[in-house]
Residue frames relative to the residue before (quaternion, step in Angstrom):
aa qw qx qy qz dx dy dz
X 1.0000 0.0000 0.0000 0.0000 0.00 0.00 0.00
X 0.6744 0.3994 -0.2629 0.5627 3.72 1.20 -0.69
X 0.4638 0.5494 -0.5929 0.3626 3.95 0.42 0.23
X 0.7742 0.4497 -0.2192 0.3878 3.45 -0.06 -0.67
X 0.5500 -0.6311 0.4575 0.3000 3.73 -0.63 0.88
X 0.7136 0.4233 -0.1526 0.5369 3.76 0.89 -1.46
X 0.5252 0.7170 -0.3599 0.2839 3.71 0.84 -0.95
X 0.4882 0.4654 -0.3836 0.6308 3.81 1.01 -1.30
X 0.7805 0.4315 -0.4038 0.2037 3.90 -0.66 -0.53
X 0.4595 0.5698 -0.4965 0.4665 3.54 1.67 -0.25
X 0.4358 0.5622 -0.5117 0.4818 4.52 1.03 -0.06
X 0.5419 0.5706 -0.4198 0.4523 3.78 0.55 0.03
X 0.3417 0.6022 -0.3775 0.6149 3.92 1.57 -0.20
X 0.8747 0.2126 -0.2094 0.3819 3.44 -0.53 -0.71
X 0.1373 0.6212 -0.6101 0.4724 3.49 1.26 1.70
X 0.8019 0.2370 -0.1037 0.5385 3.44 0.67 -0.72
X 0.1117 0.8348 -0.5376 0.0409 3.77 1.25 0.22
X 0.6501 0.4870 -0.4800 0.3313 4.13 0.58 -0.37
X 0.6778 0.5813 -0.2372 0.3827 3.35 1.22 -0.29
X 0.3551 -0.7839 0.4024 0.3122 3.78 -0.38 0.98
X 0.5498 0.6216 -0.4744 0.2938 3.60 0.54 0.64
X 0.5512 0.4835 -0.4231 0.5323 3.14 1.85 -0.97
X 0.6569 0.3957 -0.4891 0.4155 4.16 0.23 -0.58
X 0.3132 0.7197 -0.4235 0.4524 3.66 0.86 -0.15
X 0.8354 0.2512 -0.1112 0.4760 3.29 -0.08 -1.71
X 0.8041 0.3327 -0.2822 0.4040 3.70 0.70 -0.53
X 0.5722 0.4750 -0.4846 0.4605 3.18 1.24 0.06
X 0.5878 0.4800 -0.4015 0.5127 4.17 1.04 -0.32
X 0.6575 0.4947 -0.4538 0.3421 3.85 0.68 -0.07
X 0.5316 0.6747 -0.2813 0.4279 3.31 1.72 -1.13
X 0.6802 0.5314 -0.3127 0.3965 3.87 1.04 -1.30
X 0.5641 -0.6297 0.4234 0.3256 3.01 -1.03 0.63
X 0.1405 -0.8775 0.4499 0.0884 3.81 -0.60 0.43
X 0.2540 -0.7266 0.6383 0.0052 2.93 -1.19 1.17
X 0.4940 -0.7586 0.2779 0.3213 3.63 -0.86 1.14
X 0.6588 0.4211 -0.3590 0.5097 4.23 0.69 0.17
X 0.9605 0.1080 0.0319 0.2545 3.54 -1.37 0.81
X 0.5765 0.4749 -0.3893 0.5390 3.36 1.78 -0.14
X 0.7408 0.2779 -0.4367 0.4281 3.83 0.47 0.41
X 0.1302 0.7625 -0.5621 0.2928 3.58 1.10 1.05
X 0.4541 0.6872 -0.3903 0.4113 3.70 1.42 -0.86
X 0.6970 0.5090 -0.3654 0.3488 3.33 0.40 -2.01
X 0.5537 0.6921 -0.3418 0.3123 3.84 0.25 -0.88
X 0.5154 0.5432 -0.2811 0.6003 3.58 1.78 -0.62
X 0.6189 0.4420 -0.5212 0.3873 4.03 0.56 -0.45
X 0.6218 0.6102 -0.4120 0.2669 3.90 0.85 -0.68
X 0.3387 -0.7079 0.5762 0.2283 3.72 -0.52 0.93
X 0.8025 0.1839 -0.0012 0.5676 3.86 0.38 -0.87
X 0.7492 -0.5407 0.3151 0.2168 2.97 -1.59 0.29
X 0.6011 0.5455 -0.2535 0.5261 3.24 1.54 -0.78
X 0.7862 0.4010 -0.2514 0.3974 3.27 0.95 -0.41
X 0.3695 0.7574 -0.1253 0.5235 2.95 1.92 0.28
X 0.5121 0.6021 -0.1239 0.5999 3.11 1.64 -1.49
X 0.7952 0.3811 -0.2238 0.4150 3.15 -0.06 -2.22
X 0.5610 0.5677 -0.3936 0.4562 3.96 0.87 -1.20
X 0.7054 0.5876 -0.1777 0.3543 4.09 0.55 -0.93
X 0.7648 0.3681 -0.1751 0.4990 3.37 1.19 -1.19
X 0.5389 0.4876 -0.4805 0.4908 3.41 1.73 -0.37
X 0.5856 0.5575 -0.4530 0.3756 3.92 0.66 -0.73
X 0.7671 0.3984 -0.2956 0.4068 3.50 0.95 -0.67
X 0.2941 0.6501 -0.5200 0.4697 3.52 1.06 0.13
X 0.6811 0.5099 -0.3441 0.3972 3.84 0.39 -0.53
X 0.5897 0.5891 -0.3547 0.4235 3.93 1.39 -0.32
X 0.6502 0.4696 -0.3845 0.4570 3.43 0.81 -1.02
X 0.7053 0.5901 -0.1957 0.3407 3.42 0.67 -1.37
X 0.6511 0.3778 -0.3278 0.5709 3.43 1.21 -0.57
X 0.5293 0.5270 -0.4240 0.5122 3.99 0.43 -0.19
X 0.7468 0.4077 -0.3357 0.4042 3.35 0.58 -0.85
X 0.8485 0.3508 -0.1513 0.3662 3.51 1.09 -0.71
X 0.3417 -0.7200 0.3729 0.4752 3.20 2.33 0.39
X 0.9391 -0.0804 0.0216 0.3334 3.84 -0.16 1.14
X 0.6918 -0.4054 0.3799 0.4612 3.83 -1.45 0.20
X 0.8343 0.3563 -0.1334 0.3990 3.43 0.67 -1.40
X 0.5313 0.4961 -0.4634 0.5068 3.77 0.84 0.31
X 0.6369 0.6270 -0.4095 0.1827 4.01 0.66 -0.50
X 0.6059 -0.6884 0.2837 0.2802 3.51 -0.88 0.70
X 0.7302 0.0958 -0.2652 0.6224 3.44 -0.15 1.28
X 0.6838 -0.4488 0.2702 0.5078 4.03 0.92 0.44
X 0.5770 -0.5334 0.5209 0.3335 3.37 -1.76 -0.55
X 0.5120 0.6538 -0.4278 0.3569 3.07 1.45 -0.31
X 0.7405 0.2831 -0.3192 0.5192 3.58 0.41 -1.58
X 0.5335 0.5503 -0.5008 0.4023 4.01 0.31 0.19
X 0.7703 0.3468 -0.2650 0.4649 3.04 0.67 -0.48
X 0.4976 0.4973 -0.4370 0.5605 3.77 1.31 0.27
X 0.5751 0.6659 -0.2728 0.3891 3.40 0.76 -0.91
X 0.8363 0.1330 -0.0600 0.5285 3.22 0.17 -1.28
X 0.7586 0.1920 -0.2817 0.5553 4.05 0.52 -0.04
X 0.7485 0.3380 -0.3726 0.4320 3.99 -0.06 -0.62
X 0.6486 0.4458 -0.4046 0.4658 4.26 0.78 0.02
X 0.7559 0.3601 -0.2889 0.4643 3.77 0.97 -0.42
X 0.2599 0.6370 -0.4733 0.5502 3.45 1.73 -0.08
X 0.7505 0.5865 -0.0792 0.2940 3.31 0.06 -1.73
X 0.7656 0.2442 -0.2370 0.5459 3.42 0.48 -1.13
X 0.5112 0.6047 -0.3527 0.4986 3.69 1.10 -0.33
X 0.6865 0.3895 -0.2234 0.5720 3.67 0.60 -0.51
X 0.8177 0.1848 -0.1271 0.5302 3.87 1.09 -0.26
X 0.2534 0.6940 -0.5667 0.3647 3.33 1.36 1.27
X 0.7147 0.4656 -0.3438 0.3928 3.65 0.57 -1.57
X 0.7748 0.3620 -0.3104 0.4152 3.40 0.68 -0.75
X 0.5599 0.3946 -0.5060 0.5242 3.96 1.00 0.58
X 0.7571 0.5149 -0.2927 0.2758 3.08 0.70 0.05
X 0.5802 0.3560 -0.4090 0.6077 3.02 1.67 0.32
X 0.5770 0.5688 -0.4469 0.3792 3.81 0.96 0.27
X 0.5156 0.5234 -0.4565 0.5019 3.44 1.22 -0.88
X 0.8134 0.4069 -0.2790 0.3082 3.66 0.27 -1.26
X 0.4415 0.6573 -0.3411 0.5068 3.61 1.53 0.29
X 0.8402 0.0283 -0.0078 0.5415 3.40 1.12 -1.03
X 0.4801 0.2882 -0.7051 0.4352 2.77 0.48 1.84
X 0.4972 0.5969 -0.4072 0.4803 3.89 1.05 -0.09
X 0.3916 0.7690 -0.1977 0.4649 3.86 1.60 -0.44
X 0.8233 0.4004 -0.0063 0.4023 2.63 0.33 -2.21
């Protein structure tokens, strides 16, 4: 979980720690990873379909990008932070919209 620069930020989950999605997300960052089908898990943080969608097209962002670089192991800075990038941060911000979203509206209703 501490190799990666971005990786410490998936501890932002446990804003909502009573809920079993945030152990969800930190217990799938802890696991060791391998680069096909082991974050097939994340896809469980989406309540609805639309988020579902949005969780799907970031995973596929990863097709053009390999072709362009011939593979997992030729990308620039590894497969790891690509693969935090594009499935374990939108996992994330999806799982910590509802709750920024009733804070934003707390403190601008505050204000």
């Amino acid at each position: 979980m501490f190799v990666l620069p971005l990786n410490s930020v998936i501890f932002l989950a446990l804003l909502r720690y009573r809920e079993q999605k945030a152990w969800l997300l930190l217990l799938m960052a802890a696991m060791p990873q391998r680069v096909l089908y082991d974050q097939m898990v994340l896809l469980l943080v989406a309540n609805n379909l639309r988020e579902m969608l949005i969780l799907i097209l970031c995973s596929w962002i990863s097709l053009p990008v390999l072709l362009i670089f011939g593979g997992w192991f030729n990308l620039p800075r590894g497969w790891q932070l690509w693969i935090l990038l594009t499935l374990y941060l939108p996992a994330l911000v999806i799982f910590l919209a509802p709750a920024l979203g009733g804070w934003i509206k707390k403190w601008r209703v505050g204000k």
